[in-house]
C-alpha positions, 0 to 999 in steps of 0.5 A: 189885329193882323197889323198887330200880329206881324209887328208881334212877329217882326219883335221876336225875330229881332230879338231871337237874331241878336240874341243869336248874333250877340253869342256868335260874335263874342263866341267867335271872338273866343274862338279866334283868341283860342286859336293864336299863333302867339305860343302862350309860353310867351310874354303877352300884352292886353293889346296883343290879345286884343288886336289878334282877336280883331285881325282873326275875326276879319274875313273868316267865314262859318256855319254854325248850328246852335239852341238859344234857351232863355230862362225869365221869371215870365216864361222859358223859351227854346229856338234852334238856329242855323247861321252863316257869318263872315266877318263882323259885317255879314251874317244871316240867321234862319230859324229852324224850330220850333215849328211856328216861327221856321223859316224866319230869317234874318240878314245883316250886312253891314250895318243893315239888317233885314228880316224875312217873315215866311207866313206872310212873304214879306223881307222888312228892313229894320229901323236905326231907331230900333238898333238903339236901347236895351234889347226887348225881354232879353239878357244881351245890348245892343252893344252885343249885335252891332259892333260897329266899331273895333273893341281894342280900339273903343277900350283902354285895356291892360293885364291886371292879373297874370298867374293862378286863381282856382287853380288855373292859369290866367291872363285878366284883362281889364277895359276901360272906355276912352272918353269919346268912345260910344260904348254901354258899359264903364268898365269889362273885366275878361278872363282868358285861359293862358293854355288855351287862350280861350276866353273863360269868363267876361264881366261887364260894369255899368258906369258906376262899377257896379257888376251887371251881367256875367258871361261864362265860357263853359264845355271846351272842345277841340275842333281843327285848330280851335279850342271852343267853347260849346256853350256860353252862359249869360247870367244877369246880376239883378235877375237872379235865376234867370239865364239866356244859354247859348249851345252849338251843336256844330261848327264849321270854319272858314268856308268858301262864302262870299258877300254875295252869299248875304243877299235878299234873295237868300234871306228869302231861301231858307237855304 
C-alpha cells in the first residue's frame, strides 16, 4: 500500500512539472517573440519569427511564480508553483500549495528530470520510458515538456495570412512537420499580433487535420522589455468544458543563474 501511495505521488508530480514546463516554454516562447528588435513595421518571414523565438530562448534565464488550474469532467484541481528556468534545458519547479503536496519538486537538465518527494526524503530519476505517450489525466503532450529538438527546425513554416481578422493586425503562421521529424502533431496553425509580436492563439492538427487543442494567449502586459501574455488557456476540442488555465502571478528575467543553480542538492532545498 505505501508502495502504492509513493508511485500515486511520484504521478502527480510528474504531471504537475510538465504541466508547468509545458506553459513555461511556450509562454517563453511568446515572451521572446514579443520582444523582437525586428521593428514589426518591417516585412517578416515565417522563418524569420522562427529563428528569432529560437535565438531568444537560448541562455535566457527566469523566475516565475504562477496557478496551474485544471478543469476535467472528473475533478478541479489548483497548484501554486514557484519555477526558475534557463534556456530550454534547465529548469526546477517547486510546489508551493496547496499544503499536502509543498515542497515537491522537480528538476530537468537536459534531457533528465528528477523529482523530489519531502515526505519521504527521497529524489527518484524518471524513466525515458515515461518521457513517451500522451500525459496522464492532462490537457498537454509530451511534445509540450520535452522539446528535444528546435521547432523551426522540425516544421516547414510559412505566412499564410498577413492583415485584419477581427479587427486586429496579424501575421498566420502555418507548420508543416518535415517527413523525417519526430513531431505529434500534422499541422500547428499560430497566430501572432503584428504590434506586439506576441503570440495570440496556436492551433494544434492531428494527422488527419483534424483541429484537437486550442491555446490562447490571453491578459497582455508590459513588463521590462516584454509584451507577456499573463495567462494561457488551453482548451481541448473533443473534451468540451473542460480547460487547463496557466496564470503568472510574477515574472522576472534574465537573472544571474548558472547551470549549477539545477542541481540535486537544490532540488532537495526547496529554495
Amino acid at each position: 500500500m505505501e508502495s502504492r501511495r509513493r508511485n500515486i505521488t511520484s504521478l502527480k508530480v510528474l504531471t504537475a512539472f510538465r504541466l508547468m514546463l509545458a506553459a513555461a516554454l511556450l509562454m517563453l516562447a511568446g515572451f521572446q517573440n514579443a520582444s523582437a528588435d525586428t521593428s514589426p513595421s518591417e516585412p517578416l518571414t515565417a522563418k524569420q519569427l522562427l529563428d528569432h523565438i529560437d535565438q531568444l530562448w537560448r541562455g535566457n534565464t527566469s523566475h516565475t511564480l504562477m496557478q496551474m488550474q485544471v478543469k476535467t469532467r472528473r475533478y478541479q484541481r489548483t497548484m501554486e508553483m514557484e519555477a526558475w528556468s534557463m534556456g530550454d534545458e534547465h529548469s526546477l519547479v517547486v510546489i508551493q500549495q496547496p499544503v499536502k503536496d509543498k515542497g515537491i519538486a522537480t528538476l530537468k537538465v537536459e534531457e533528465n528530470i528528477w523529482n523530489y518527494l519531502p515526505k519521504i526524503n527521497r529524489v527518484t530519476k524518471v524513466p525515458v520510458s515515461m518521457m513517451s505517450g500522451s500525459w496522464m489525466g492532462s490537457h498537454f503532450t509530451n511534445d509540450d515538456l520535452v522539446k528535444e529538438s528546435k521547432f523551426a527546425s522540425d516544421y516547414d513554416s510559412e505566412i499564410t495570412f498577413e492583415g485584419k481578422r477581427d479587427g486586429r493586425a496579424l501575421y498566420e503562421i502555418t507548420a508543416i512537420p518535415k517527413p523525417d521529424a519526430a513531431v505529434v502533431w500534422g499541422k500547428v496553425v499560430m497566430e501572432i499580433d503584428q504590434q506586439t509580436l506576441a503570440p495570440i492563439r496556436t492551433l494544434y492538427f492531428n494527422e488527419q487535420q483534424s483541429l484537437i487543442r486550442s491555446m490562447l494567449f490571453e491578459e497582455l502586459q508590459q513588463i521590462g522589455r516584454y509584451q507577456v501574455p499573463m495567462v494561457m488557456r488551453l482548451l481541448p476540442e473533443d473534451k468540451p468544458g473542460e480547460s487547463t488555465v496557466i496564470t503568472y502571478k510574477s515574472i522576472e528575467f534574465d537573472l544571474p543563474l548558472e547551470p549549477r543553480f539545477f542541481s540535486l542538492q537544490n532540488l532537495k532545498s526547496g529554495l
